[in-house]
VMD Tcl script that draws the C-alpha trace (Angstrom):
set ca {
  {-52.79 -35.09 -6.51}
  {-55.17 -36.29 -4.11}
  {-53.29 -38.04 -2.36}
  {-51.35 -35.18 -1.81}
  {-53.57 -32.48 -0.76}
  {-54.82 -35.14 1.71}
  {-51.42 -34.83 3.15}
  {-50.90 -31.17 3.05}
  {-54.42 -30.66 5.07}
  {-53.64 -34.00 7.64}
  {-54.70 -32.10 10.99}
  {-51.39 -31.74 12.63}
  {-53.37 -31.63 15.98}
  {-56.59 -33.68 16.94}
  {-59.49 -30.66 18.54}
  {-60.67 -30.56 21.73}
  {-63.35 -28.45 20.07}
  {-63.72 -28.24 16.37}
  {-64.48 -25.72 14.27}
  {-68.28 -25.54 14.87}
  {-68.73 -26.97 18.31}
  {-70.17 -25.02 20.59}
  {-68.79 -24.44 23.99}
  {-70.51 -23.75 27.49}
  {-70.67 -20.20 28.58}
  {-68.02 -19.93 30.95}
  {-65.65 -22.57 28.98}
  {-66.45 -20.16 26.29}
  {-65.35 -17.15 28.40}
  {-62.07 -18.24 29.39}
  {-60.73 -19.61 25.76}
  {-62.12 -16.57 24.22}
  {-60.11 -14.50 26.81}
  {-56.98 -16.14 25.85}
  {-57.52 -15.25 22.42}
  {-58.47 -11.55 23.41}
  {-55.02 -11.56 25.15}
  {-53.18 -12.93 22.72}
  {-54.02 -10.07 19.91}
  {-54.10 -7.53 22.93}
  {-51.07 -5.79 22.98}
  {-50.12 -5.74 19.08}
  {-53.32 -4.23 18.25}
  {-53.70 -1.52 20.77}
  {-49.99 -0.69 19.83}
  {-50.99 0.44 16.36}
  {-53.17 3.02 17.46}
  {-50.74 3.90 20.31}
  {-48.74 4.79 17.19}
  {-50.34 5.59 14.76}
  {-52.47 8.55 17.03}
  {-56.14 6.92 16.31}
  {-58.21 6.04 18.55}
  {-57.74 3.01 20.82}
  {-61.29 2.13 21.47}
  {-61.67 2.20 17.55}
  {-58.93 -0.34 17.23}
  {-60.77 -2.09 19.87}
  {-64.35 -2.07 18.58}
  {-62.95 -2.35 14.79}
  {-60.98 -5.67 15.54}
  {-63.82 -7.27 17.46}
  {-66.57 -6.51 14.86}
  {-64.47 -7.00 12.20}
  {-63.46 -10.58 13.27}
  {-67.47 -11.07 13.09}
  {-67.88 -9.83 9.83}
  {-65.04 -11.64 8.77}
  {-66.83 -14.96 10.16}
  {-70.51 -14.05 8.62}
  {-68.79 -13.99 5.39}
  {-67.05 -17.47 5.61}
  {-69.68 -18.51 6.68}
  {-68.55 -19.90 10.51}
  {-65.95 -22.27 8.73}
  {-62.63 -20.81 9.39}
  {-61.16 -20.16 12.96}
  {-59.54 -16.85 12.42}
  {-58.76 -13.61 14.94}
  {-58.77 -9.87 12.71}
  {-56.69 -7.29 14.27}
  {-54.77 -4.09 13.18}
  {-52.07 -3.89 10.92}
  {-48.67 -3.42 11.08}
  {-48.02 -2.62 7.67}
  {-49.62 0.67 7.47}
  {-48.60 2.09 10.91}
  {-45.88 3.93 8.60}
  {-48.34 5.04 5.77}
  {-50.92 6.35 8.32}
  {-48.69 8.24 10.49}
  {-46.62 10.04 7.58}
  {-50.46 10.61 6.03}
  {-51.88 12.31 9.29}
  {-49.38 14.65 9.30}
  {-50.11 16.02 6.07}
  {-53.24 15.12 5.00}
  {-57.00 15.58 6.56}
  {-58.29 12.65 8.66}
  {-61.31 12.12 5.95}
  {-58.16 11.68 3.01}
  {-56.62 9.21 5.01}
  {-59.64 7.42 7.01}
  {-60.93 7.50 2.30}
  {-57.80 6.26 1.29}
  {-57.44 3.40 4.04}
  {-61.77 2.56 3.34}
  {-60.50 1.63 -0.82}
  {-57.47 -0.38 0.66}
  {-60.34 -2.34 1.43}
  {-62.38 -2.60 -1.61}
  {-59.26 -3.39 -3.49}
  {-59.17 -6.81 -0.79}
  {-62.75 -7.20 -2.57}
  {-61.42 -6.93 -5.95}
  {-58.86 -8.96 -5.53}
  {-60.94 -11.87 -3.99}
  {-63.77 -11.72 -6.58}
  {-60.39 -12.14 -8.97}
  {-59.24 -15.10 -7.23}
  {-62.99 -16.41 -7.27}
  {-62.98 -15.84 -10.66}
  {-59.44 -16.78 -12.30}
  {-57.69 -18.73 -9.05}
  {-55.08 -17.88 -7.26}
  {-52.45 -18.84 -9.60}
  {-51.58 -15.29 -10.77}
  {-51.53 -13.52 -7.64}
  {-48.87 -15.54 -6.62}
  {-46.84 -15.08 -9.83}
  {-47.72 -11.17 -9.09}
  {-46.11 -11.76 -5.46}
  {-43.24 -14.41 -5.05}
  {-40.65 -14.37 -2.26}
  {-38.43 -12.53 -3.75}
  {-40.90 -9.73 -3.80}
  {-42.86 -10.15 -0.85}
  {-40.13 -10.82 1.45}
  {-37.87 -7.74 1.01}
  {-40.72 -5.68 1.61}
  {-41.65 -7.10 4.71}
  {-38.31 -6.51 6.01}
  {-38.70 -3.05 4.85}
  {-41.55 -2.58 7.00}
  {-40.07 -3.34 10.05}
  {-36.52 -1.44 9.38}
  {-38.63 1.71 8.38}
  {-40.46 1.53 11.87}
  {-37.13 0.84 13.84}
  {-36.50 4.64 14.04}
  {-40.02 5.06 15.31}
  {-39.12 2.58 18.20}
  {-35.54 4.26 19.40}
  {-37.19 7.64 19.47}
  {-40.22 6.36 21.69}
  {-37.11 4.63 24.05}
  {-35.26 7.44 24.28}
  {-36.53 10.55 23.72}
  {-39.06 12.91 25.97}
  {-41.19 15.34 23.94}
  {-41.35 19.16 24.68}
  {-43.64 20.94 22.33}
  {-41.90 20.55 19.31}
  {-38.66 19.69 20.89}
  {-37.13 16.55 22.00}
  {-34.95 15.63 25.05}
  {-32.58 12.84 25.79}
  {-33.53 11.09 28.62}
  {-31.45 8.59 30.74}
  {-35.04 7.29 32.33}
  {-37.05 6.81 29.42}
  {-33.85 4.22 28.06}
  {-34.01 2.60 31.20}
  {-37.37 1.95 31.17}
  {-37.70 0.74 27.72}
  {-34.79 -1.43 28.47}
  {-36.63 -3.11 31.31}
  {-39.43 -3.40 29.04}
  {-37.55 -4.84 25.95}
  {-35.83 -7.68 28.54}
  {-39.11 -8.35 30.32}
  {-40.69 -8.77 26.74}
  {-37.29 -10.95 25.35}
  {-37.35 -13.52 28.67}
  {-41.16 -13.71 28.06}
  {-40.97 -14.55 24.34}
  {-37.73 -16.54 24.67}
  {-38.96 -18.93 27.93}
  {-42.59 -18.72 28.23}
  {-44.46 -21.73 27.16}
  {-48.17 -22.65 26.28}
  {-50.40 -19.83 25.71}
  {-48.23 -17.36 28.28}
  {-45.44 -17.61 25.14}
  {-48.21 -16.39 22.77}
  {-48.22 -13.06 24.75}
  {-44.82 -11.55 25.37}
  {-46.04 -8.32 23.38}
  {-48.83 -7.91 26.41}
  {-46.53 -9.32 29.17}
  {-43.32 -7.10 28.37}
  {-46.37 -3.68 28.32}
  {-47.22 -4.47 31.81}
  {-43.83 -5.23 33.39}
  {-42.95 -2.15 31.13}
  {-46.14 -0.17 33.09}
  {-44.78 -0.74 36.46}
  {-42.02 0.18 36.10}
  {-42.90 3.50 34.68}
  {-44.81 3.76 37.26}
  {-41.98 2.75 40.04}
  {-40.44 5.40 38.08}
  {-43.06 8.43 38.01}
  {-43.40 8.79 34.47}
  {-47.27 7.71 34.51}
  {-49.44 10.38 34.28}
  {-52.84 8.82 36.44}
  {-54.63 11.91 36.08}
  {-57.14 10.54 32.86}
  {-57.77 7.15 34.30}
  {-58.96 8.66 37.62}
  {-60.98 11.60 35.64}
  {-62.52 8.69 32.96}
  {-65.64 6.91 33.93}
  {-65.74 2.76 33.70}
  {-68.74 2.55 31.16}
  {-68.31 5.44 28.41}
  {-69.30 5.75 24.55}
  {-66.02 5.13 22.59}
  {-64.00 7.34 21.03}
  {-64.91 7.05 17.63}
  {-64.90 8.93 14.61}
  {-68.21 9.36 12.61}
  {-68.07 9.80 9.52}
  {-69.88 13.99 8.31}
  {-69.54 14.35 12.47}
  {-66.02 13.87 13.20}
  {-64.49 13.93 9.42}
  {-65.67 14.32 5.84}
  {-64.29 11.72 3.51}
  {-62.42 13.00 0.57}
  {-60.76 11.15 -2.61}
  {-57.21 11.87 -2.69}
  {-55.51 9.86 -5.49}
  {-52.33 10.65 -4.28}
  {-52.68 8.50 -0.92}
  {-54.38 5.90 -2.80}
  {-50.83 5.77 -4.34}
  {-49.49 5.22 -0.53}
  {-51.63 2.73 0.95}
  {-52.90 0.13 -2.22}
  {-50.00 -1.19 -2.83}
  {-49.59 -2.66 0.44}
  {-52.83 -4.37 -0.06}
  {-50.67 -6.62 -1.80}
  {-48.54 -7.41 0.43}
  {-51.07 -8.10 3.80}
  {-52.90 -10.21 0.89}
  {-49.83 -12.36 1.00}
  {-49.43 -12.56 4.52}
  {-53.03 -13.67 4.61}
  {-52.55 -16.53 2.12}
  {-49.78 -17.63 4.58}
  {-51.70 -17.07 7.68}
  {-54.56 -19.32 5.94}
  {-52.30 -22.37 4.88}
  {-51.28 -22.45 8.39}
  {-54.70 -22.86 9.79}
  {-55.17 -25.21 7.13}
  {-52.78 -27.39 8.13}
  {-53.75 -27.23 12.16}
  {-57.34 -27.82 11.58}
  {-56.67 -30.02 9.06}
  {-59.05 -28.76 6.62}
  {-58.65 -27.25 2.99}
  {-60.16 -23.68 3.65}
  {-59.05 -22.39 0.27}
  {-61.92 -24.27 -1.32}
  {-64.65 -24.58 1.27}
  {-65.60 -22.04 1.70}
  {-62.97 -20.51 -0.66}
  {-59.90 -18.13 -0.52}
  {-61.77 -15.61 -1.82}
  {-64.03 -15.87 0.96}
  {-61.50 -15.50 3.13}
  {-59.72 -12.48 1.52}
  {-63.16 -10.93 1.19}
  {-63.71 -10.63 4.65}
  {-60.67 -9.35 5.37}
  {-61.46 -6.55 3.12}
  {-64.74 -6.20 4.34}
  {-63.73 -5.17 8.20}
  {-61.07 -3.14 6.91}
  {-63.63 -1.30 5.57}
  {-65.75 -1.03 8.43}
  {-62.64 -0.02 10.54}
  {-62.04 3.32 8.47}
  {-65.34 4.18 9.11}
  {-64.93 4.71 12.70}
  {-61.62 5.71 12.17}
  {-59.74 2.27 13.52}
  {-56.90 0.67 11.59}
  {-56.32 -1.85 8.62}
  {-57.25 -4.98 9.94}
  {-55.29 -8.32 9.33}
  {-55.34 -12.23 10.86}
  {-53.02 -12.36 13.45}
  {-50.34 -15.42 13.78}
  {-50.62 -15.22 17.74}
  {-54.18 -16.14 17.70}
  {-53.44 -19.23 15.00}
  {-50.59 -20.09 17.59}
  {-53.31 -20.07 20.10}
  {-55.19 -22.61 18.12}
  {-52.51 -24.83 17.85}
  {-51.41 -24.72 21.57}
  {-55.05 -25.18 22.57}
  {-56.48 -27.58 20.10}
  {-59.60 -25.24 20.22}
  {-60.81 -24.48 16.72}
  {-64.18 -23.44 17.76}
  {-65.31 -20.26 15.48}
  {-67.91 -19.39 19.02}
  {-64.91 -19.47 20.96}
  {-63.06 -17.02 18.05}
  {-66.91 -14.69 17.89}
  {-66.32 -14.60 21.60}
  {-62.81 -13.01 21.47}
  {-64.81 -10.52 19.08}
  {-67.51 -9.39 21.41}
  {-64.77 -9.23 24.57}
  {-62.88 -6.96 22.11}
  {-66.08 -4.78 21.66}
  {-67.23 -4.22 24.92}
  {-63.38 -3.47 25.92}
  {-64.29 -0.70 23.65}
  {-66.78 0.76 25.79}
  {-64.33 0.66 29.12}
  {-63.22 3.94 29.67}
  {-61.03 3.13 32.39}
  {-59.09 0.83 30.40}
  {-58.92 2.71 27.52}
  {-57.39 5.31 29.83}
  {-54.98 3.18 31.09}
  {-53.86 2.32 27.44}
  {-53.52 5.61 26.61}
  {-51.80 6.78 30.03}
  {-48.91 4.11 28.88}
  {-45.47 5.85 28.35}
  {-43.80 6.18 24.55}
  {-40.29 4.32 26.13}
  {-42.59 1.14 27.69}
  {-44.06 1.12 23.82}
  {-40.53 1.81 22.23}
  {-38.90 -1.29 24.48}
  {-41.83 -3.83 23.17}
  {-41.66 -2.16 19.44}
  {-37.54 -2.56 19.19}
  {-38.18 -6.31 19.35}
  {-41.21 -6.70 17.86}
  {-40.29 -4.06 14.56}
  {-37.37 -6.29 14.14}
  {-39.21 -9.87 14.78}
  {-41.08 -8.54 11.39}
  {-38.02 -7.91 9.43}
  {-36.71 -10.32 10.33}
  {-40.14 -12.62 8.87}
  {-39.53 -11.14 5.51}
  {-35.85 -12.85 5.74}
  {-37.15 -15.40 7.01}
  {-39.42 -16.04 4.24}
  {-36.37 -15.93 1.84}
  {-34.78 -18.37 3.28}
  {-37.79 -20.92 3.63}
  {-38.23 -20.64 -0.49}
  {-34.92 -21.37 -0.61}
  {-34.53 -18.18 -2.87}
  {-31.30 -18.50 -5.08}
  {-29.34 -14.99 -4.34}
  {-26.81 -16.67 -7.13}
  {-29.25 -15.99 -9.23}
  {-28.52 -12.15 -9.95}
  {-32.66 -11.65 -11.42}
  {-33.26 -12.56 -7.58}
  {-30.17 -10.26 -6.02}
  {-31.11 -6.77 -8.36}
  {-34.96 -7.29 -6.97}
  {-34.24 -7.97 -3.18}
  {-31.80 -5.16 -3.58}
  {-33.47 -2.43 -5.09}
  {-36.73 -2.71 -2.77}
  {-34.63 -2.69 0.23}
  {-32.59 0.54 -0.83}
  {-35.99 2.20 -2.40}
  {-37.89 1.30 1.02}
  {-35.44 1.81 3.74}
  {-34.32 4.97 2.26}
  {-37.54 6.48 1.72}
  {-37.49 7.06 -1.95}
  {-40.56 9.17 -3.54}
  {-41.78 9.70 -6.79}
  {-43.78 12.70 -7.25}
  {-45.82 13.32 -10.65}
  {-48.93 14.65 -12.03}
  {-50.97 13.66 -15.11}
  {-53.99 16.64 -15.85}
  {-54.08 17.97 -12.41}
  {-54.07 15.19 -9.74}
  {-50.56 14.86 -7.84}
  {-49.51 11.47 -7.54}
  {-46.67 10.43 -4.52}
  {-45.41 7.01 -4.25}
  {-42.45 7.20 -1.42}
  {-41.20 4.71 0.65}
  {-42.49 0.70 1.11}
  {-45.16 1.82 -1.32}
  {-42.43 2.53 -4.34}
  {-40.57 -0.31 -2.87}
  {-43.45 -2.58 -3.56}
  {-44.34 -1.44 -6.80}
  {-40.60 -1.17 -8.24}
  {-40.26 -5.15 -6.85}
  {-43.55 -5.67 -8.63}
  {-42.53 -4.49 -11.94}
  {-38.79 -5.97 -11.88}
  {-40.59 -9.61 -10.91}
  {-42.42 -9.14 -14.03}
  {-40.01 -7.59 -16.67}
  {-36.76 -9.36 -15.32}
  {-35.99 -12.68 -17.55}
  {-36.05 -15.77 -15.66}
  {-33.73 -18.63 -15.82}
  {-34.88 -21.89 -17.39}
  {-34.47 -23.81 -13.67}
  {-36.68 -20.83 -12.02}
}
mol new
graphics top color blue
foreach p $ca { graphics top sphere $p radius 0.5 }
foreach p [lrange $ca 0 end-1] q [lrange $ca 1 end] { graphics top cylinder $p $q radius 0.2 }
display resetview
């Protein structure tokens, strides 16, 4: 067994800085900057759809990377930003529910990450990945991406007029310049340029909006460079309120960023070469993610996540340096309090966001078949074919479930039902003797 774990956490690269070496200030500078670019433009794009804040996002991601690193204790190399997995959840929850429900509701996403790492601290990790196998995990994954792809055409193709929308010839061509721009980037781009298509494709996408006059310039000249963020405070800008109903919505995704995470961790693992899920400890690890997610509904940013662009950044660099990581985290911040950039993020077009999002919504679905196919999953096996099957049908067609026990209204609809019905066939479904 030892023997073997010493081979699972060989260090695939040797460091040109390791994990706790400290770097000189301007060294520091530029790696952190190429780890502030490479989480860039995913994580402003979640607020871009979601309709929060952008400097939230901004300030969120950077202090909740530090968080994340006080709690493991400076040991493990990772970059927090927003999620993708609840850009769904959040948008279809804004527009029926008050900002305090949701901002509530996305705050105990977060303690259940606690929960669930003082479990694994306390009874291993062995049964959260019975709970969450690839059979489970993977089908909703895909179903996160497929239910965003309609979000994507309509920001390529459609103008918005009050409540109406028009079909626009302009806005296609522009998000088609913007999806090729972000396809030659990802597809030919090496080093740490091919860790940034996402950012790439949103600024070839930006000039050519702008070579074709659909940039409104009006807030970035009005905005001042240094200005307090636009945050939301909570009894100021929102009162938190339980609503048991979108705790329905937005838990049971926990689980399935929680298994993203345990992938994202054997990954680093394996780069730095060091077995993270004991020192300092999965739970650790999952603890601190829960932690700044927490901190990010406060002020009204996303769900926060680690991100696989800044672990590809750690293998292309051979930096594993958490300073260099905190440094990408106080960047972030400070971004935050730029109000000229934050205008310019907020002055981009929907079709230069709907060109990046058609490849990037379907680069996630397709990770969730992806993920099938790298366990090898048996879809001879009809146990495996009813659960793959009935998530994607429950989750791409929006199912809901709508019941009330006393008097609180419960909803589970869409990749939340999806989840849970996976969940409870995983469990309840007989296995085969070779499974």
């Amino acid at each position: 067994m030892a023997k073997f774990e010493d081979e699972i956490f060989k260090r695939s690269v040797e460091p040109e800085l390791d994990v706790h070496d400290r770097p000189k200030f301007f060294q520091g500078l530029l790696l952190s900057s190429q780890h502030l670019f490479a989480m860039f433009g995913a994580t402003v794009l979640v607020p871009f759809l979601t309709g929060l804040p952008v400097s939230a996002a901004l300030i969120a991601s950077g202090i909740g990377t530090l968080l994340y690193i006080l709690i493991t204790k400076g040991q493990i190399p990772a970059y927090l930003g927003s999620s993708f997995a609840f850009i769904l959840p959040i948008t279809i929850a804004l527009g029926a529910n008050s900002l305090g429900e949701v901002l509530t509701a996305l705050f105990f996403s977060g303690v259940l990450y606690v929960v669930i790492g003082l479990a694994i601290r306390l009874a291993g990790t062995g049964w959260i990945i019975a709970l969450l196998p690839p059979i489970v995990v993977g089908p909703v994954i895909m179903v996160i991406g497929l239910g965003l792809a309609p979000v994507a055409v309509d920001m390529a193709m459609y103008t918005d007029s009050g409540n109406q929308k028009g079909y626009s010839m302009t806005y296609i061509t522009v998000a088609l310049i913007t999806l090729a721009i972000t396809i030659l980037a990802s597809i030919f781009l090496k080093g740490v340029l091919g860790l940034i298509p996402i950012l790439i494709g949103i600024i070839g996408g930006y000039i050519s909006a702008l070579m074709f006059g659909i940039v409104d310039l009006e807030l970035i000249k009005s905005t001042g460079w240094f200005v307090l963020p636009d945050l939301y405070i909570p009894y100021q800008d929102y009162t938190p309120a339980m609503n048991i109903g979108l705790f329905m919505v937005m838990l049971p995704i926990v689980f399935v960023t929680i298994s993203e995470h345990i992938g994202h961790q054997m990954v680093i693992n394996k780069i730095v070469g060091r077995n993270f899920f004991k020192k300092p400890g999965l739970h650790r690890s999952i603890i601190g993610d829960g932690v700044a997610t927490m901190f990010a509904s406060t002020i009204g940013g996303p769900p926060t996540t680690t991100y696989g662009e800044n672990i590809g950044v750690l293998a292309i660099t051979r930096i594993f340096s958490v300073w260099v990581i905190g440094g990408a985290a106080v960047l972030a911040v400070i971004l935050g309090f730029v109000g000229k950039f934050t205008a310019v993020v907020q002055s981009i077009p929907s079709p230069v966001m709907g060109g990046v999002s058609i490849l990037l919504f379907g680069i996630i679905a397709s990770s969730g078949l992806r993920m099938l196919v790298d366990a090898k999953v048996d879809f001879d096996n009809k146990r495996n074919l009813v659960i793959a099957s009935v998530i994607l049908v429950i989750g791409i067609g929006k199912a809901h479930l709508d019941f009330t026990i006393g008097n609180i209204p419960f909803n589970l609809e869409g990749m939340a039902l999806a989840a849970v019905a996976g969940i409870i066939l995983n469990l309840i479904l007989p296995k085969r003797e070779t499974d």
